[in-house]
N, CA and C atoms as a LAMMPS dump frame, in Angstrom:
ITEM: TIMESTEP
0
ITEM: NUMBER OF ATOMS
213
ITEM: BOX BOUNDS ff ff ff
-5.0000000000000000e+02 5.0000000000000000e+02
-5.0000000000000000e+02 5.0000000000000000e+02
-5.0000000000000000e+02 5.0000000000000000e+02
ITEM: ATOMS id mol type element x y z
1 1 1 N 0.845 -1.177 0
2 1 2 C 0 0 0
3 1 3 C 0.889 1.238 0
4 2 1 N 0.424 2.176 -1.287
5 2 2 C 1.214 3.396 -1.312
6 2 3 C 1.139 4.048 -0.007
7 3 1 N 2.062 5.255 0.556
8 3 2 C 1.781 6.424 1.601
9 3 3 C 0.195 7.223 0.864
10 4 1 N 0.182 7.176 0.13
11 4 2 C -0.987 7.947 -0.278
12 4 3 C -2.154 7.383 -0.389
13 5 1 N -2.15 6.181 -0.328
14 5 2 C -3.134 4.968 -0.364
15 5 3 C -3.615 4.912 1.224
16 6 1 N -2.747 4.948 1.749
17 6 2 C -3.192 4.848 3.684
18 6 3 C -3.613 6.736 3.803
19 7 1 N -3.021 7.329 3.635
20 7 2 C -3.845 8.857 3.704
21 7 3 C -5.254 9.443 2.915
22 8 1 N -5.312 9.069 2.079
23 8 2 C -6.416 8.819 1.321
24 8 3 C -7.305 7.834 1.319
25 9 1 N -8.332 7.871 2.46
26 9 2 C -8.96 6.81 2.088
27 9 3 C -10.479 7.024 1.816
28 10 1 N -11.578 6.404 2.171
29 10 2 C -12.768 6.73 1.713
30 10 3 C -13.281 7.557 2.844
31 11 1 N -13.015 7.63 3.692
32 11 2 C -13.439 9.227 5.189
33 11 3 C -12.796 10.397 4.142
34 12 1 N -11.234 10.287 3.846
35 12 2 C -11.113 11.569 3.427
36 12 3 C -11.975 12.08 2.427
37 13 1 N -12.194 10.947 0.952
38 13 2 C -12.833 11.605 0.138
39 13 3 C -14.32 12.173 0.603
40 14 1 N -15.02 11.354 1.756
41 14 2 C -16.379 11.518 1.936
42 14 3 C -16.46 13.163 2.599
43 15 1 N -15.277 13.478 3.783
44 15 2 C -14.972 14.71 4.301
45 15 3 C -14.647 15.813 3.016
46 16 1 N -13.852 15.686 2.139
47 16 2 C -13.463 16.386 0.958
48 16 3 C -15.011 16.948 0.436
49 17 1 N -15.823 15.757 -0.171
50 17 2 C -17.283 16.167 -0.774
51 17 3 C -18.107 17.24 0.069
52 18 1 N -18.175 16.659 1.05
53 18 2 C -18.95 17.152 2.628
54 18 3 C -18.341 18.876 2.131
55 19 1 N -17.243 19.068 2.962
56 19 2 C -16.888 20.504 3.214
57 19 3 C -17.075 21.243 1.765
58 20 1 N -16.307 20.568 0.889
59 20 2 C -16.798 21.46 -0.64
60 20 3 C -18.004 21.801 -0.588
61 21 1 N -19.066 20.891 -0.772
62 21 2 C -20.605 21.382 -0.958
63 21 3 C -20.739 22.326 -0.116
64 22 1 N -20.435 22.099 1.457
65 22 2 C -20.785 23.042 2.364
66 22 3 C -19.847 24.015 2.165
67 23 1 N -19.038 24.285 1.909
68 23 2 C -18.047 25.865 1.326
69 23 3 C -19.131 26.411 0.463
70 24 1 N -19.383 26.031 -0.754
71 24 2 C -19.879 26.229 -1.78
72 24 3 C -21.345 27.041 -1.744
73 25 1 N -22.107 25.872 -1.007
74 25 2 C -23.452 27.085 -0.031
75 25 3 C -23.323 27.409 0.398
76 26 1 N -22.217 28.189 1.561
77 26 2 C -22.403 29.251 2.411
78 26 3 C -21.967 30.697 1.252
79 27 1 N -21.033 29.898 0.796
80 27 2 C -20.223 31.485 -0.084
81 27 3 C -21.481 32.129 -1
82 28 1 N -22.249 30.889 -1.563
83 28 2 C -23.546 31.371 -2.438
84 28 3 C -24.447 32.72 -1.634
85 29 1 N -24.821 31.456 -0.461
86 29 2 C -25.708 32.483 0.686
87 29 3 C -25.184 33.715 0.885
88 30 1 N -23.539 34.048 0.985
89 30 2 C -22.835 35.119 1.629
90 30 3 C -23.116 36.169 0.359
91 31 1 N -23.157 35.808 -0.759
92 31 2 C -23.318 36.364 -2.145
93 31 3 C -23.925 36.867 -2.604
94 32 1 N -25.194 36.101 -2.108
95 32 2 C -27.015 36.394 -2.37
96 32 3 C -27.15 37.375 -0.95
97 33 1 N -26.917 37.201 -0.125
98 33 2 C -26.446 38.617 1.174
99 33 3 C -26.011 39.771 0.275
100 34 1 N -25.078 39.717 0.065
101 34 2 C -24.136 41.139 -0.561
102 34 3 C -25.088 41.459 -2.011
103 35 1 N -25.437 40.323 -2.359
104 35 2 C -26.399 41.282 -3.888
105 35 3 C -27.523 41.891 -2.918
106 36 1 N -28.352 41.502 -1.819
107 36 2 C -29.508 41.983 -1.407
108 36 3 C -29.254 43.068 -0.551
109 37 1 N -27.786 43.349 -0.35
110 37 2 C -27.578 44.329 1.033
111 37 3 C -27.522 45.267 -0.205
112 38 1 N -26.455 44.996 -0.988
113 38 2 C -26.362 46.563 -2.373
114 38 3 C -27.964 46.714 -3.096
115 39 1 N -28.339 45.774 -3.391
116 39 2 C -29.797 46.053 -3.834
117 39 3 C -30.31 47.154 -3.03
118 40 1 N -30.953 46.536 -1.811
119 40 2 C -32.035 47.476 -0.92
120 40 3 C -31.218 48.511 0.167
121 41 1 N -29.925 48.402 0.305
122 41 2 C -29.445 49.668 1.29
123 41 3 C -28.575 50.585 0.328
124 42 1 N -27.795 50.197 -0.902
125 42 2 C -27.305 50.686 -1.269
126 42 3 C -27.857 51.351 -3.023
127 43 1 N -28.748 50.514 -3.18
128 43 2 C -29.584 50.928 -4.358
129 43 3 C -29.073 50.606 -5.672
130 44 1 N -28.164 49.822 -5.787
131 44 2 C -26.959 49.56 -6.807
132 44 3 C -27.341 47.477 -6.961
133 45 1 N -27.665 47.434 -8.261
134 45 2 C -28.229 45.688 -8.4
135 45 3 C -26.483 45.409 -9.505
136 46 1 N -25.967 43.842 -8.566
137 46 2 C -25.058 43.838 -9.161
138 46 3 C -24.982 42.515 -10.046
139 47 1 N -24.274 42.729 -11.366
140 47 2 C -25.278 41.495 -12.486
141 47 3 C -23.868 40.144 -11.727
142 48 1 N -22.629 40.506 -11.465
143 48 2 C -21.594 39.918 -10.904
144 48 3 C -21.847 38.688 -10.302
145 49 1 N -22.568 39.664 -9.04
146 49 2 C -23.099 38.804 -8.015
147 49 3 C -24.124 37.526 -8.049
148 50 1 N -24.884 38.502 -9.134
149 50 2 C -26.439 38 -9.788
150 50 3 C -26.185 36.908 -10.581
151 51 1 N -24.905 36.887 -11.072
152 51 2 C -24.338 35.626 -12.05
153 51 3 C -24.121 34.679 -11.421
154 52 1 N -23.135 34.972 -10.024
155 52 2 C -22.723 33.898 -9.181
156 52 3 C -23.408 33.054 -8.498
157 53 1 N -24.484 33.442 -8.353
158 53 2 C -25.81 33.013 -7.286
159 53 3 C -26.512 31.941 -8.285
160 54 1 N -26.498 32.38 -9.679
161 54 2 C -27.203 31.848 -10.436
162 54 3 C -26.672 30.348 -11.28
163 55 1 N -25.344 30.924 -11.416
164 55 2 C -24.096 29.494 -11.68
165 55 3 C -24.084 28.649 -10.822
166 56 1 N -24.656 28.859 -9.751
167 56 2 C -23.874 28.24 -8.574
168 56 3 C -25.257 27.314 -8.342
169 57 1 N -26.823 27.664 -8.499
170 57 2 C -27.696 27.395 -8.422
171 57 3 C -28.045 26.26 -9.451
172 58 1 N -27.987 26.668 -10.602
173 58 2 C -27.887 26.194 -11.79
174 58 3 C -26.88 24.471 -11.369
175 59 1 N -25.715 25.008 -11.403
176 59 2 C -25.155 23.992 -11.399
177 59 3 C -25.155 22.543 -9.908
178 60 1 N -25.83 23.669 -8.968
179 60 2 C -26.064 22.542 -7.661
180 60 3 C -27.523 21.398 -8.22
181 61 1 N -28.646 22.612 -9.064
182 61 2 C -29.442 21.697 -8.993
183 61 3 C -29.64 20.902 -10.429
184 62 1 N -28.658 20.924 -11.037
185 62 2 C -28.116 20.453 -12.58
186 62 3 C -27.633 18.682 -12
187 63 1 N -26.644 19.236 -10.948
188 63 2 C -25.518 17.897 -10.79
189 63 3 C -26.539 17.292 -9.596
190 64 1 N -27.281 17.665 -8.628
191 64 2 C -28.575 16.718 -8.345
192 64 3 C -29.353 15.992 -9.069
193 65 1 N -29.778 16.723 -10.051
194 65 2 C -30.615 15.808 -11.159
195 65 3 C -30.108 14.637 -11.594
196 66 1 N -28.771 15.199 -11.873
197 66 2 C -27.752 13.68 -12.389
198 66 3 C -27.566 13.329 -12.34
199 67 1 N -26.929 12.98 -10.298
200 67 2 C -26.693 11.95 -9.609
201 67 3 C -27.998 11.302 -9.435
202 68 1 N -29.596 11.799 -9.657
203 68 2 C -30.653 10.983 -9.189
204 68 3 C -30.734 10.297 -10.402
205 69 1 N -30.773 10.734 -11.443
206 69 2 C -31.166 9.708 -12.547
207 69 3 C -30.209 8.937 -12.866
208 70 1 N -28.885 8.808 -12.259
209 70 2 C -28.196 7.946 -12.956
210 70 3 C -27.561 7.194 -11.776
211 71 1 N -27.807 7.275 -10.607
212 71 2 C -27.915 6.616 -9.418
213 71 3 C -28.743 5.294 -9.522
């Protein structure tokens, strides 16, 4: 067994998936915050933000679909 074979095992990858997804929705949430704080306090709609929220949406509930149907 490689050194990388005993450090890598199926906890890490399952921890790896875990925290990504969960990185991934908070930064969205933090995103969709900052477009709604410049929206309504600052009066300024930003398409940036508006993209990121939307890629990010798009693609969470894209790669759900995919793992269900092909699960």
């Amino acid at each position: 067994m490689t050194v990388l074979g005993r450090l890598m095992d199926e906890r890490f990858f399952t921890h790896r998936r875990r925290s990504t997804s969960t990185a991934g929705i908070v930064s969205t949430v933090v995103a969709w915050g900052v477009l709604i704080y410049r929206y309504y306090v600052e009066e300024i709609w930003s398409w940036d933000l508006f993209a990121v929220v939307v890629t990010f949406v798009t693609f969470k509930l894209g790669l759900m679909t995919w793992y269900y149907l092909t699960d």
